[in-house]
Short mmCIF file of the C-alpha atoms (twelve columns), coordinates in Angstrom:
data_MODEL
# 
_entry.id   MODEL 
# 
loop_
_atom_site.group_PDB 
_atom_site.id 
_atom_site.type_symbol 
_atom_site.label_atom_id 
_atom_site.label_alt_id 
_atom_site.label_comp_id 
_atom_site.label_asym_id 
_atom_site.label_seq_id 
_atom_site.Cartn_x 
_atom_site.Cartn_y 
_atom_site.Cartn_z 
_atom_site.pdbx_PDB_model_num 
ATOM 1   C CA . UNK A 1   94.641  48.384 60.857 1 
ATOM 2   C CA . UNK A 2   97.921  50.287 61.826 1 
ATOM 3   C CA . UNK A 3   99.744  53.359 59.800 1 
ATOM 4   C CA . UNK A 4   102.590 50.899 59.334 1 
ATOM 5   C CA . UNK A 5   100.677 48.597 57.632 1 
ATOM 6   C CA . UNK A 6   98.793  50.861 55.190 1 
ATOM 7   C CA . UNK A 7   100.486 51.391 51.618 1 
ATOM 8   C CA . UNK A 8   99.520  51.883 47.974 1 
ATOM 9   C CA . UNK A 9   97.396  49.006 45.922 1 
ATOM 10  C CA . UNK A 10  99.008  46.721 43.919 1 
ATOM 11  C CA . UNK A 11  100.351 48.514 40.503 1 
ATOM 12  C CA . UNK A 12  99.386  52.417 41.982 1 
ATOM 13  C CA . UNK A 13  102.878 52.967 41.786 1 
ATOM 14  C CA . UNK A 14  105.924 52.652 39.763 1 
ATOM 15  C CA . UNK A 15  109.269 53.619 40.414 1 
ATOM 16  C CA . UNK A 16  111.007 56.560 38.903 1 
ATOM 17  C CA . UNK A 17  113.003 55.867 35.386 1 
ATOM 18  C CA . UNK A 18  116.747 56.240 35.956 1 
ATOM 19  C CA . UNK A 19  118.113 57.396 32.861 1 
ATOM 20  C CA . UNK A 20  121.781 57.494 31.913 1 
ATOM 21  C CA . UNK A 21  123.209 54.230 33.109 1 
ATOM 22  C CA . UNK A 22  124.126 52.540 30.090 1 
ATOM 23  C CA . UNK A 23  122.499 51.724 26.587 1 
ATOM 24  C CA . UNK A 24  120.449 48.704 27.760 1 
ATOM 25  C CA . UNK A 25  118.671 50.536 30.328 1 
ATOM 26  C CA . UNK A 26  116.525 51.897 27.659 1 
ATOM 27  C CA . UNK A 27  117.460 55.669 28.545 1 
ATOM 28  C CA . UNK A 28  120.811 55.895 28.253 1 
ATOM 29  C CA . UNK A 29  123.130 57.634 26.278 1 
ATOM 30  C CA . UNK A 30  121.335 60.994 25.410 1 
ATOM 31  C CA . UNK A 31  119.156 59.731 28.748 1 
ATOM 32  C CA . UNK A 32  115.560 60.638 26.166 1 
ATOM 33  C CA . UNK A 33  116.735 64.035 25.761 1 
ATOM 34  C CA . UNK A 34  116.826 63.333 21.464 1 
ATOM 35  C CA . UNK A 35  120.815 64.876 20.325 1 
ATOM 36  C CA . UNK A 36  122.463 67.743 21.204 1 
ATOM 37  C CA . UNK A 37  120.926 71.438 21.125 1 
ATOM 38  C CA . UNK A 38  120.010 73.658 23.192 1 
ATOM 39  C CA . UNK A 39  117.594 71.345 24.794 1 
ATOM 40  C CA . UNK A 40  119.697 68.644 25.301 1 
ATOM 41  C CA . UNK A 41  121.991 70.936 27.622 1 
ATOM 42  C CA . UNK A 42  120.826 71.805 31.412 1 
ATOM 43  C CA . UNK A 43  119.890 74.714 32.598 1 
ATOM 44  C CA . UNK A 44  117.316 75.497 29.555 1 
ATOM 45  C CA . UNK A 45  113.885 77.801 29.987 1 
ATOM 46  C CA . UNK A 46  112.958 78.926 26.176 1 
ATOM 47  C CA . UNK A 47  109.321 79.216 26.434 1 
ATOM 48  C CA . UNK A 48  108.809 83.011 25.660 1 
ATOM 49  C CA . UNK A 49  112.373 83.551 24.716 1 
ATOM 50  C CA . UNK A 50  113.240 84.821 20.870 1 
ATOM 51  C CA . UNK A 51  117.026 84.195 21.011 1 
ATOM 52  C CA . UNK A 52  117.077 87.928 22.683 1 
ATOM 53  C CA . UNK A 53  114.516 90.111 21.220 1 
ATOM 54  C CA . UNK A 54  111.782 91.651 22.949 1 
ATOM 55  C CA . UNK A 55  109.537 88.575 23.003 1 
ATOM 56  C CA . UNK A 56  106.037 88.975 21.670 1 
ATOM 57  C CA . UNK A 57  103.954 88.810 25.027 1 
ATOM 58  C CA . UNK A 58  106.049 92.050 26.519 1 
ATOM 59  C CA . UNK A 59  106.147 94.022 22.421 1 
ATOM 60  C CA . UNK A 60  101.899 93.956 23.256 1 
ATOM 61  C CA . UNK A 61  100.137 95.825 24.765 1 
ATOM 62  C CA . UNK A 62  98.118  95.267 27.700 1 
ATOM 63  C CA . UNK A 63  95.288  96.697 28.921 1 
ATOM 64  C CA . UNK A 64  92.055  96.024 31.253 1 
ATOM 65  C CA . UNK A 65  91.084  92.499 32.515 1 
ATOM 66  C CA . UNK A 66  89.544  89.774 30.648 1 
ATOM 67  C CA . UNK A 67  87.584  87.827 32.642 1 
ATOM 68  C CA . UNK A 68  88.470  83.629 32.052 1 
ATOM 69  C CA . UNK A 69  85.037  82.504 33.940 1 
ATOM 70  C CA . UNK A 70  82.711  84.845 32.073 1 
ATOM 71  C CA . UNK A 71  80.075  83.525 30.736 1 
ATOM 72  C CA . UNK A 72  78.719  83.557 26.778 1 
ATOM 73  C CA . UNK A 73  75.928  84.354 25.912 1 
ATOM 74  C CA . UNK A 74  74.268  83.043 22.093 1 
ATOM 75  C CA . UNK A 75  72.527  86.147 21.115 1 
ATOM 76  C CA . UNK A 76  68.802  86.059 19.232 1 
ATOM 77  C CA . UNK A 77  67.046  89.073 17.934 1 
ATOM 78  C CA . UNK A 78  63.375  88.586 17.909 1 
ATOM 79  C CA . UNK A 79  63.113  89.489 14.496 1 
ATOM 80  C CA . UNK A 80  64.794  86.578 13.528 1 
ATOM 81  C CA . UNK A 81  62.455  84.944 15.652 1 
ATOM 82  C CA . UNK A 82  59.556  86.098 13.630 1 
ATOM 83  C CA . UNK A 83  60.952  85.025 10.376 1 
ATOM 84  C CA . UNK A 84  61.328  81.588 11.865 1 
ATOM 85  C CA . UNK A 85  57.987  81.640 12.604 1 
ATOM 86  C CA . UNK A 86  56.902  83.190 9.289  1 
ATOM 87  C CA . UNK A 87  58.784  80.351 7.392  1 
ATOM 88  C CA . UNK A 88  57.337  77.516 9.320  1 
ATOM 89  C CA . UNK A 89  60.433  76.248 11.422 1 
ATOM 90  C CA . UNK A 90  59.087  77.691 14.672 1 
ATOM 91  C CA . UNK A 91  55.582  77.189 15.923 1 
ATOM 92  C CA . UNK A 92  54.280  80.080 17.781 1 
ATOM 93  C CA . UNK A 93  51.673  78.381 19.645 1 
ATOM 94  C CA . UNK A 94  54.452  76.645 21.815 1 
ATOM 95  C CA . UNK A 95  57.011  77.276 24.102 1 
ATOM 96  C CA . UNK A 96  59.943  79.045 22.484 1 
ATOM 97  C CA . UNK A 97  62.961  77.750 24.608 1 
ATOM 98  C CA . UNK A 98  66.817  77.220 24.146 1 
ATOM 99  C CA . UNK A 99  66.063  73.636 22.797 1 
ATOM 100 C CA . UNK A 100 63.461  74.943 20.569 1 
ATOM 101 C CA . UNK A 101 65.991  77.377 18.347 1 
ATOM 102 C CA . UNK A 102 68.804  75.470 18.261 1 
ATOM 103 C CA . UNK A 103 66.608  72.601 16.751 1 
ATOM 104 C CA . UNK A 104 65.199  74.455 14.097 1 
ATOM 105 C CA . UNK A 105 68.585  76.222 13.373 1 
ATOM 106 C CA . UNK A 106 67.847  79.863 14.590 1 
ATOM 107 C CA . UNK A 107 71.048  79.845 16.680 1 
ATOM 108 C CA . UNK A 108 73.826  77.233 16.288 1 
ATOM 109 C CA . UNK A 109 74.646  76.238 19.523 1 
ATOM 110 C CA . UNK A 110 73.206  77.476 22.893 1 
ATOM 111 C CA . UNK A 111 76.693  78.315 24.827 1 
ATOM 112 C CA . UNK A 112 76.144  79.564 28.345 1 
ATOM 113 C CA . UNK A 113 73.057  80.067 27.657 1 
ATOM 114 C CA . UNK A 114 70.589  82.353 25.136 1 
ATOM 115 C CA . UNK A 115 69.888  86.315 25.280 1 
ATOM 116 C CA . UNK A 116 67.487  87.838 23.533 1 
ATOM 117 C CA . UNK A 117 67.366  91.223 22.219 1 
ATOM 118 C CA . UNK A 118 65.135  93.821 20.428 1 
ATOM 119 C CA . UNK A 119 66.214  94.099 16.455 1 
ATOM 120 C CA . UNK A 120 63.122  93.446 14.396 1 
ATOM 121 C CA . UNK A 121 59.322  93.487 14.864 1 
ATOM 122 C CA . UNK A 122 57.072  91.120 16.788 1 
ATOM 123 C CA . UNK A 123 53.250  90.697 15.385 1 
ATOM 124 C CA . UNK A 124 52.889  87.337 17.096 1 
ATOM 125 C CA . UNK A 125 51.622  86.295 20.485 1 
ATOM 126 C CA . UNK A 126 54.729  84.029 21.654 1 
ATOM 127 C CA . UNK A 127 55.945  82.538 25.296 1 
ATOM 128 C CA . UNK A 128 59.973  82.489 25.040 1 
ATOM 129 C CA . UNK A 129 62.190  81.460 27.757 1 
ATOM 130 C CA . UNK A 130 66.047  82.329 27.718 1 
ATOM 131 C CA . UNK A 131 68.457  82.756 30.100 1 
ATOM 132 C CA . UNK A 132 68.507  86.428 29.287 1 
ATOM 133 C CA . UNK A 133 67.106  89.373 27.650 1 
ATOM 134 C CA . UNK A 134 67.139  92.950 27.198 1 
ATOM 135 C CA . UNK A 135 64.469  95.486 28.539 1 
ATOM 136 C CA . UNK A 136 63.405  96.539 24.746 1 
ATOM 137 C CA . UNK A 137 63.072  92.900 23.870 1 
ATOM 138 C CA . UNK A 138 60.924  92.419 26.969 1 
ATOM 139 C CA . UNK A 139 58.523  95.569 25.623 1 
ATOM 140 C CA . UNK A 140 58.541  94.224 22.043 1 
ATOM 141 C CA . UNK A 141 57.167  90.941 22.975 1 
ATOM 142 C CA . UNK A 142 54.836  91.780 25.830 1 
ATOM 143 C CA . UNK A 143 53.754  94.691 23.531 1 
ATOM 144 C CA . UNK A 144 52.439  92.087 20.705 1 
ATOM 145 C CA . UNK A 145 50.361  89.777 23.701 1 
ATOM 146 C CA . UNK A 146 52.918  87.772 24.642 1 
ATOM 147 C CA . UNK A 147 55.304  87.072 27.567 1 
ATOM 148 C CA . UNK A 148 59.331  86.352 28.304 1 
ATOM 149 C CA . UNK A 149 60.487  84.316 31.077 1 
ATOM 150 C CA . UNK A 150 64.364  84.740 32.166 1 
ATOM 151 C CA . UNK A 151 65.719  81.499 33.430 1 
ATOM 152 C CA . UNK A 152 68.983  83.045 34.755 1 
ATOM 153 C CA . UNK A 153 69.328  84.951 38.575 1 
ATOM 154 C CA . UNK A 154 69.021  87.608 38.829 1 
ATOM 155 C CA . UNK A 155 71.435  90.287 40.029 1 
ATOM 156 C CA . UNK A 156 71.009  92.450 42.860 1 
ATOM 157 C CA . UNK A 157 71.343  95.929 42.470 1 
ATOM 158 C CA . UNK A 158 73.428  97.573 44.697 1 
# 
């Protein structure tokens, strides 16, 4: 095989629509730019503009950085863990995982992952593993026999 004889497959390609020659080309006329307006015209580039007021995204303002690849967090108190428990749709004798809540409707949906923290009081002995949790939440539930794995990395302190 030589450079000169490489090109596309079959149908990976098309050629490029000329529009404006004629009415039986399909695009001609108004070439698929609809009728007149300020879109039809050349030259256009409206998308913030608000025919010469101060458009919306400059009137706000803007503060800080919010972060596009953070990641959320479902939050679970263990109280509300308890009363699961307490009303029969969590057993305590099993693992409580991510799975586990969202199955017997604790939490809706697990997003990034689940965090637990300390609202409420703990009187049984349970194993729960999230992908977080805080330090009080930790205490409550090793303080009433029972244990909390995090599934999540964990950061180093520096």
């Amino acid at each position: 095989m030589k450079l000169n004889e490489l090109s596309d497959n079959l149908g990976a390609t098309s050629d490029r629509m000329r529009v404006g020659r004629g009415v039986g080309s399909g695009k001609g006329k108004t070439a698929g730019r609809g009728v007149k307006g300020q879109k039809a015209r050349s030259g256009v580039a409206i998308k913030g503009f608000e025919g010469g007021q101060m458009p919306i995204h400059m009137r706000m303002p803007k503060r800080g950085f919010n972060n596009p690849n953070a990641k959320k967090y479902a939050w679970v108190n263990v109280g509300r863990i308890e009363k699961a428990i307490t009303e029969g749709k969590l057993d305590a004798k099993s693992t409580i995982d991510e799975a586990a809540l969202v199955a017997s409707g604790v939490i809706r949906r697990a997003k990034d992952g689940i965090r637990l923290l300390a609202k409420g009081e703990v009187s049984s002995k349970l194993e729960i593993v999230v992908t977080g949790a805080s330090k009080a939440a930790i205490e409550a539930v090793e303080k009433a026999g029972g244990s909390v794995k995090i599934t999540a990395p964990v950061k180093n302190a520096e």
